[in-house]
C-alpha positions as CSV (number, residue, x, y, z in Angstrom):
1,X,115.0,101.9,110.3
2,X,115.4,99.4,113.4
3,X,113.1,96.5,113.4
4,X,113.1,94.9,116.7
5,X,113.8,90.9,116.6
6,X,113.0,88.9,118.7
7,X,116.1,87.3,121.2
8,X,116.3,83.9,119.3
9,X,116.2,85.6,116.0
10,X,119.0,87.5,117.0
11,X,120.9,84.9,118.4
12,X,120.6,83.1,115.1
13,X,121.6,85.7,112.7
14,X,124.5,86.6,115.3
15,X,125.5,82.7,114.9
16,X,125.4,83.1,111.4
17,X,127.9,85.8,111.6
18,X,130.0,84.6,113.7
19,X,130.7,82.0,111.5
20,X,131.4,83.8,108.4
21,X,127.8,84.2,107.1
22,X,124.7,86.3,106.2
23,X,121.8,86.1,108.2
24,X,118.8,88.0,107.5
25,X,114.6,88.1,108.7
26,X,113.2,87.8,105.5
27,X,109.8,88.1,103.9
28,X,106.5,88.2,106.0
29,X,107.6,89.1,109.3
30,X,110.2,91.8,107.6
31,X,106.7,93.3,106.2
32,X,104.3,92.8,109.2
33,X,107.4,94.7,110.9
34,X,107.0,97.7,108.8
35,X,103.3,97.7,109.3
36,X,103.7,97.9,113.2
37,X,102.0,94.3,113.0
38,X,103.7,91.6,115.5
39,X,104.7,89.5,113.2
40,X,103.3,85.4,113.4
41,X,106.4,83.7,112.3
42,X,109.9,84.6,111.5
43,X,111.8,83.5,108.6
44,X,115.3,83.6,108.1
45,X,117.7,83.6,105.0
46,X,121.7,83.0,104.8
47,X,124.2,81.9,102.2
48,X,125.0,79.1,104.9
49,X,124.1,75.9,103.4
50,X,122.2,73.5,105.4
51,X,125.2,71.2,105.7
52,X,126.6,74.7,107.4
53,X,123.7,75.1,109.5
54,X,123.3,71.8,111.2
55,X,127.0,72.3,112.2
56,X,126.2,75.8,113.8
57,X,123.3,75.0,115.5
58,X,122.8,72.3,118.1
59,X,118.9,71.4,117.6
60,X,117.8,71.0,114.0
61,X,115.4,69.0,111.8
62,X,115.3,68.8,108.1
63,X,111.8,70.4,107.5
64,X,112.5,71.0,103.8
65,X,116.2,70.5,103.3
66,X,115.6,69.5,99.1
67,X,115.3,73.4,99.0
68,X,117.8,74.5,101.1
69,X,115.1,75.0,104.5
70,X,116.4,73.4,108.3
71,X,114.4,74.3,111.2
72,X,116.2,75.6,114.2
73,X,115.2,74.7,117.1
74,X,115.0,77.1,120.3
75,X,113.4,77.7,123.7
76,X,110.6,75.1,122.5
77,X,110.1,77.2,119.0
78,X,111.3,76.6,115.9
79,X,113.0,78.7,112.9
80,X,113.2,77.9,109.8
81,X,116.2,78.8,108.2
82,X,116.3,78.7,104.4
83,X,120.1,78.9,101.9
84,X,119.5,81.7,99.1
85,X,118.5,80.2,95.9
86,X,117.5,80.2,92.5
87,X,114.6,78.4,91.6
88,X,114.5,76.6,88.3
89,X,111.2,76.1,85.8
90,X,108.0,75.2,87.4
91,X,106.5,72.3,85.6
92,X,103.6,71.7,88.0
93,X,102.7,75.1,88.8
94,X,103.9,75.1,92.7
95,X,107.4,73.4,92.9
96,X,110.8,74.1,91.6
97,X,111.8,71.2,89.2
98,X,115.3,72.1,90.3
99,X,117.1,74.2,93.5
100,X,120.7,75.5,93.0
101,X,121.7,77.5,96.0
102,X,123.5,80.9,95.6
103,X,125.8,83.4,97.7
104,X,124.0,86.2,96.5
105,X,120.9,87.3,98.5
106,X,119.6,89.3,95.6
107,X,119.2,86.1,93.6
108,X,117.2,84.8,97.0
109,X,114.7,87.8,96.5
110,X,113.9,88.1,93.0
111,X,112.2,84.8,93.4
112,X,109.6,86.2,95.6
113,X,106.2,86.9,95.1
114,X,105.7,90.6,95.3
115,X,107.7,93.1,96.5
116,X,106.4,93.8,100.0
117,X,107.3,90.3,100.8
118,X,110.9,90.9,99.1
119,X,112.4,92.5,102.1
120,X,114.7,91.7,104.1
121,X,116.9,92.8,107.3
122,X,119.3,92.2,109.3
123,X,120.9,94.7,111.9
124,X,124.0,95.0,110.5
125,X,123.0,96.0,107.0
126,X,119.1,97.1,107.9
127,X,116.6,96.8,105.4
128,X,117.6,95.3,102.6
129,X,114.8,96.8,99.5
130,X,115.6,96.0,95.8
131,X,112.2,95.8,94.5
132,X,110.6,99.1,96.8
133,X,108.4,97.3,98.6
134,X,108.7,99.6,101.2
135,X,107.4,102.3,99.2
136,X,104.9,99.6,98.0
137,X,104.0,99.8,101.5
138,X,103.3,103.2,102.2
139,X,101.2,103.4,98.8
140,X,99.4,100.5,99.6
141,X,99.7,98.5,96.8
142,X,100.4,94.5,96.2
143,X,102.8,94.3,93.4
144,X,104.6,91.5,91.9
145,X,108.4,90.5,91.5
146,X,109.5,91.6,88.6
147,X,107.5,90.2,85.6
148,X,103.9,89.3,87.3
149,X,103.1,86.4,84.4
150,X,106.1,84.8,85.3
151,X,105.4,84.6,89.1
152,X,102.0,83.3,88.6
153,X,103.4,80.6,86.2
154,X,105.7,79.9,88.9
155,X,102.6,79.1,92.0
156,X,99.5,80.1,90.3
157,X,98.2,80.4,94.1
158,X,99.8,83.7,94.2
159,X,97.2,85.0,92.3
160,X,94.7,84.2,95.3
161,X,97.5,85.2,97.9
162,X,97.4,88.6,96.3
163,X,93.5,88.9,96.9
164,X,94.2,87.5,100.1
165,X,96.8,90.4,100.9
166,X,94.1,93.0,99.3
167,X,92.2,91.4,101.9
168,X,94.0,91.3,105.4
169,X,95.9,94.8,104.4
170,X,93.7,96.6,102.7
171,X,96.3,97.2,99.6
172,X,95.2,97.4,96.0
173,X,96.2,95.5,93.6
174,X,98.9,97.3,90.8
175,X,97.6,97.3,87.8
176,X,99.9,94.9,85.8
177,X,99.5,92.9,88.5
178,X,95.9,92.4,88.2
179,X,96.0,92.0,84.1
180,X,98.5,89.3,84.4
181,X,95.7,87.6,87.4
182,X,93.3,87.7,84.5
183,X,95.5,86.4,82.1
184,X,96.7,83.4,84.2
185,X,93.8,83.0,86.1
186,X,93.1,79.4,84.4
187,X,96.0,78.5,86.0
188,X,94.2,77.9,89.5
189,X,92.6,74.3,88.2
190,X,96.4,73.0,89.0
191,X,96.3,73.9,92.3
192,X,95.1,71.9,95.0
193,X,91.9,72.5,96.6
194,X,93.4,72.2,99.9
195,X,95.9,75.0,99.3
196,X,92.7,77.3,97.7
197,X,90.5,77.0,100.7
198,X,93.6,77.7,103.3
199,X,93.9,80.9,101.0
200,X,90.0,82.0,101.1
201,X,89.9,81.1,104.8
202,X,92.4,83.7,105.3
203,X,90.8,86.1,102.9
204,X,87.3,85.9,104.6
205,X,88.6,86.7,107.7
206,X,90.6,90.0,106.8
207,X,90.0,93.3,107.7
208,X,89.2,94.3,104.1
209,X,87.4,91.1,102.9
210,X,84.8,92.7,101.1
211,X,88.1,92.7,98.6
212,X,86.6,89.6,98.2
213,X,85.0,90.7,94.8
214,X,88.4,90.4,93.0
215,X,88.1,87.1,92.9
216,X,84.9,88.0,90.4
217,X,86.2,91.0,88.8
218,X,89.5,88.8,87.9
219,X,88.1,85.7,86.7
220,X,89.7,83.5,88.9
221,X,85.9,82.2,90.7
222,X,85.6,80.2,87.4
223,X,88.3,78.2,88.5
224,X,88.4,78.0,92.2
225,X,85.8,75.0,92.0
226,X,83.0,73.8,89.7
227,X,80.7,74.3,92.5
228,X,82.3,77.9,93.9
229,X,82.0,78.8,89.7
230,X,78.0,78.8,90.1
231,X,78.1,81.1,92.8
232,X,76.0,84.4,91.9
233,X,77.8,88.3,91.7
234,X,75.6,89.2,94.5
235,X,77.4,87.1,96.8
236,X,80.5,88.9,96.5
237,X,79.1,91.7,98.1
238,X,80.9,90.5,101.0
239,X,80.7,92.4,104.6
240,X,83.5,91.8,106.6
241,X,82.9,90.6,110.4
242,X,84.8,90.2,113.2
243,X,84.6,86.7,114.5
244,X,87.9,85.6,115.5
245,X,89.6,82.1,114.1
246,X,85.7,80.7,113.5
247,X,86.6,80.3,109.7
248,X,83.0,78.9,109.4
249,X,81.2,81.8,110.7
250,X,83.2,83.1,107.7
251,X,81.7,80.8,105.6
252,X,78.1,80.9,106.7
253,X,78.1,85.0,105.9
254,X,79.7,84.3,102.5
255,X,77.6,81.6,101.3
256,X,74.2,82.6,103.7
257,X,72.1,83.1,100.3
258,X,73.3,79.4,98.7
259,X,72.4,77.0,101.5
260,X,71.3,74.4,98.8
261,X,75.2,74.9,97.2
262,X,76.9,74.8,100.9
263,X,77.9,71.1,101.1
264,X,78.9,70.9,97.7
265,X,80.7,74.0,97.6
266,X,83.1,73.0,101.0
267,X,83.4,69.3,99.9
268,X,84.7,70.2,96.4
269,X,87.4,72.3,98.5
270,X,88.1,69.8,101.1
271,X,86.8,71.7,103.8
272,X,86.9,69.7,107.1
273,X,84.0,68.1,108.3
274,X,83.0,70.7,111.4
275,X,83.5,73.6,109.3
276,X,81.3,72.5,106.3
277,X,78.5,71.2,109.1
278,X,78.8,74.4,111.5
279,X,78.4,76.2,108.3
280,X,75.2,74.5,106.8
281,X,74.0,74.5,110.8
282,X,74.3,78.3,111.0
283,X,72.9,78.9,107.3
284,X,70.1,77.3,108.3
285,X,69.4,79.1,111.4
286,X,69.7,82.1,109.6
287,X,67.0,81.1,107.5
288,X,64.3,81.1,110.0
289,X,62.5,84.2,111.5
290,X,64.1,85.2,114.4
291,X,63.0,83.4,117.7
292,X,60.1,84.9,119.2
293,X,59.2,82.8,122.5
294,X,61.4,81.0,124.8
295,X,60.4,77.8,123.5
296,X,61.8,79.1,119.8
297,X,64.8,79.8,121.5
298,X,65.2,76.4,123.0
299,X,64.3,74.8,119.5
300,X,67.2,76.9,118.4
301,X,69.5,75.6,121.1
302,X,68.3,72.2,120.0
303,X,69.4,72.6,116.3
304,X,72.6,74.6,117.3
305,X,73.6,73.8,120.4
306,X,75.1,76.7,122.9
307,X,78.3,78.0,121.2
308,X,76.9,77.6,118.2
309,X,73.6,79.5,118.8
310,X,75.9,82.6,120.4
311,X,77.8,82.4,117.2
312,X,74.5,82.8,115.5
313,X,73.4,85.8,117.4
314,X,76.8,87.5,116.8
315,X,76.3,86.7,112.8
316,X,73.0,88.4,113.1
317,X,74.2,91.5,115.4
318,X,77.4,91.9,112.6
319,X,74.9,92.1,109.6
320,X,74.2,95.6,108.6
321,X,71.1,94.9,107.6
322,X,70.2,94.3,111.1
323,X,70.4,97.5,112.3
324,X,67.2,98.3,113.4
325,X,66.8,95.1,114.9
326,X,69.8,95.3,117.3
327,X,67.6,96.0,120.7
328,X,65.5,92.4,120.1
329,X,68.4,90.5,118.9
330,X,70.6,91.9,122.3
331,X,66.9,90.4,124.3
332,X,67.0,87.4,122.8
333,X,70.8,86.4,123.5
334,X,69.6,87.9,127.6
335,X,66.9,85.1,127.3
336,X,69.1,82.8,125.6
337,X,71.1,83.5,129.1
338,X,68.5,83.1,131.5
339,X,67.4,79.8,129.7
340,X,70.6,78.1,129.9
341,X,70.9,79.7,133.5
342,X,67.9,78.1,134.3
343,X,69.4,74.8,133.3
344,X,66.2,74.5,130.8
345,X,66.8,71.3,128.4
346,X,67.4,70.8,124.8
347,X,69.0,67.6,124.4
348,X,68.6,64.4,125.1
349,X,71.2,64.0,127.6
350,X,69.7,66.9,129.7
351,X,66.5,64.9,130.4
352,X,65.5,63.9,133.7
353,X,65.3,60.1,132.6
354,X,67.6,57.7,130.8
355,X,67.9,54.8,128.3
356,X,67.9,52.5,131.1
357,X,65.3,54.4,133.3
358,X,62.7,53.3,130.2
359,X,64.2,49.8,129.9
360,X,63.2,49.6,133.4
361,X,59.4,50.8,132.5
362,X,59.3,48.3,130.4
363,X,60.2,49.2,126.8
364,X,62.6,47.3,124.4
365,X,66.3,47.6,123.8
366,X,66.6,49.3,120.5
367,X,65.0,51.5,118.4
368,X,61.8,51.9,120.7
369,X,64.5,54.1,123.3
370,X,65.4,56.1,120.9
371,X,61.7,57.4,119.8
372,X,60.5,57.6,123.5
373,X,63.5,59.9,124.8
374,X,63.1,62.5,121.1
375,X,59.6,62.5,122.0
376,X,60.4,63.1,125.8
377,X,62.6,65.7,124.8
378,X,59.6,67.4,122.4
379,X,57.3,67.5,125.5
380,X,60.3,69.0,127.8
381,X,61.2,72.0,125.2
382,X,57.6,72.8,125.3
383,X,57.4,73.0,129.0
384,X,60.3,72.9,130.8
385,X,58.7,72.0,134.0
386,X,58.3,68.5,133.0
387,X,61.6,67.9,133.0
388,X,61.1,65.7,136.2
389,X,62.2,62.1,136.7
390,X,58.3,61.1,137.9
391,X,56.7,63.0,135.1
392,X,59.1,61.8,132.2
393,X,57.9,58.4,133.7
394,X,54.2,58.9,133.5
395,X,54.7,60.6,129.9
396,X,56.4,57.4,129.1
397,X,53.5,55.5,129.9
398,X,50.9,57.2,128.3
399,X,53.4,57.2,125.0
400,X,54.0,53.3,124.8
């Protein structure tokens, strides 16, 4: 089997070996390879130390050199380039307490987390397959290293990382594997929220993320979150959609039936601000009937704003439930079209009259200009035609 590198990942395991050392892709993109999937990052493995490596390579920067890992930089990209090494006990759960490095890239794998991630190649020697994670591959199966218990006492995140894999590939999990996520699943209160939600945003946007419900079936929901532990079976029932990197279109499908719970849920996970507020935006849309006039529609807009409101309507059009409801849902994003065509507004700053245009007519600085232009705006998303300079002025005058 040929795996086709890339020209800089070449050149760097040809480096290697022309100065007396391994070099071998390793892990993910050795995996994504095997799948026919183009593979997002490239990771490379040697028995060079990193002492070795900043001597071979011109361009380097110590990214995580305290475990043997110096980023090579080329064309603009950079490589990270890791010793093989044995890990010692994991006190906290995620790090090594102690790194030695080793010659030997079968001590290098057997660290790994499961065995489709334990490959590794070079084109020299090929693929390189101790723990048959190729076959692993074929059968569609997510499998730990060796003794699964001890992995997940190693980074108890793997356990999510394996629902995530279920997830984006499709894969079951083996069954030892999954008794030894329900045995350690406790584990995931000493991981850090950040790293959990990085995990689930990648499992809610798989292919297969209604694999979602092994997160439930496992165990490991009562410890994802105090808030996320609340969260009903139903919810599970998770239908994938398609919606590109938007993790909080994601979000709103998962959590759609727990607006009350959405804050709380993404703030106990340290979810960025725009994704936990896009999400409670489009939950909340999604709670009201669909929009019936054009003046819903720009109410809509209002609450939403454009992309948002399109990322609404593509939520609705993915929701299987919505089946039958497909030809009113594709008329009301041609309105939404013809609206915005039509320049019609729904914000403040589309009005035909400013903060100092009422200043001028004689109201207050303060307060007072902020009440006149929402109630400008009301009048305007009722009936567009009065979005007029002259009429926004008489309107003002009959307000005040």
């Amino acid at each position: 089997m040929i795996i086709d590198l890339p020209k800089n990942v070449k050149k760097i395991i040809e480096s290697l070996n022309e100065h007396g050392f391994e070099g071998f892709a390793v892990g993910g993109c050795v995996r994504d390879s095997l799948l026919n999937k183009i593979p997002t990052d490239w990771d490379i493995t040697t028995n060079a130390l990193p002492a070795d490596i900043k001597k071979i390579f011109k361009k380097t920067f110590d990214t995580g050199i305290a475990h043997g890992t110096v980023t090579v930089l080329m064309d603009g990209v950079g490589y990270e380039i890791t010793t093989y090494r044995i890990d010692g006990d994991y006190t906290d759960g995620r790090h090594p307490d102690s790194v030695s490095f080793s010659k030997n890239l079968s001590e290098d794998l057997c660290r790994r987390d499961f065995t489709v991630n334990a490959m590794a190649y070079s084109p020299q020697k090929g693929i390189v397959d101790l723990y048959k994670g190729r076959e692993d591959l074929q059968k569609g199966i997510i499998r730990a290293v060796g003794d699964a218990g001890k992995r997940f006492d190693e980074d108890a995140l793997r356990m999510l990382r394996a629902i995530r894999f279920a997830s984006q590939l499709g894969f079951e999990i083996e069954d030892n594997t999954f008794e030894a996520i329900k045995q350690k699943a406790k584990l995931l209160v000493n991981v850090s929220k950040e790293r959990i939600f990085v995990e689930l945003n990648k499992l809610l946007c798989g292919d297969f993320a209604q694999n979602i419900k092994l997160i439930y079936t496992s165990g490991l929901c009562k410890y994802i979150g105090k808030e996320f532990s609340k969260l009903d079976k139903r919810v599970y029932d998770f239908y994938p959609g398609k919606f590109g990197n938007k993790k909080y279109m994601y979000w709103a499908v998962f959590l759609e039936d727990n607006i009350e719970a959405v804050k709380k849920i993404l703030s106990e996970l340290k979810s960025d601000n725009a994704t936990k507020n896009n999400t409670y935006l489009l939950i909340s849309e999604l709670k009201h009937s669909l929009p019936e006039s054009d003046e819903d529609i720009r109410w809509s807009l209002h609450r939403l704003g454009e992309e948002l409101f399109y990322d609404y309507i593509k939520i609705l059009k993915s929701d299987k439930r919505n089946t039958d409801i497909l030809d009113r849902i594709d008329e009301l994003e041609n309105r939404c079209r013809r609206i915005l065509k039509e320049h019609h507004a729904y914000e403040i700053s589309m009005l035909d009259i400013t903060g100092r245009d009422l200043i001028e007519l004689g109201i207050s600085k303060g307060p007072k200009i902020g009440e006149v232009l929402e109630y400008l705006l009301k009048k305007v998303i009722e009936n567009p035609s009065l979005n007029d300079n002259i009429k926004l002025s008489k309107l003002t005058k009959k307000f005040i």
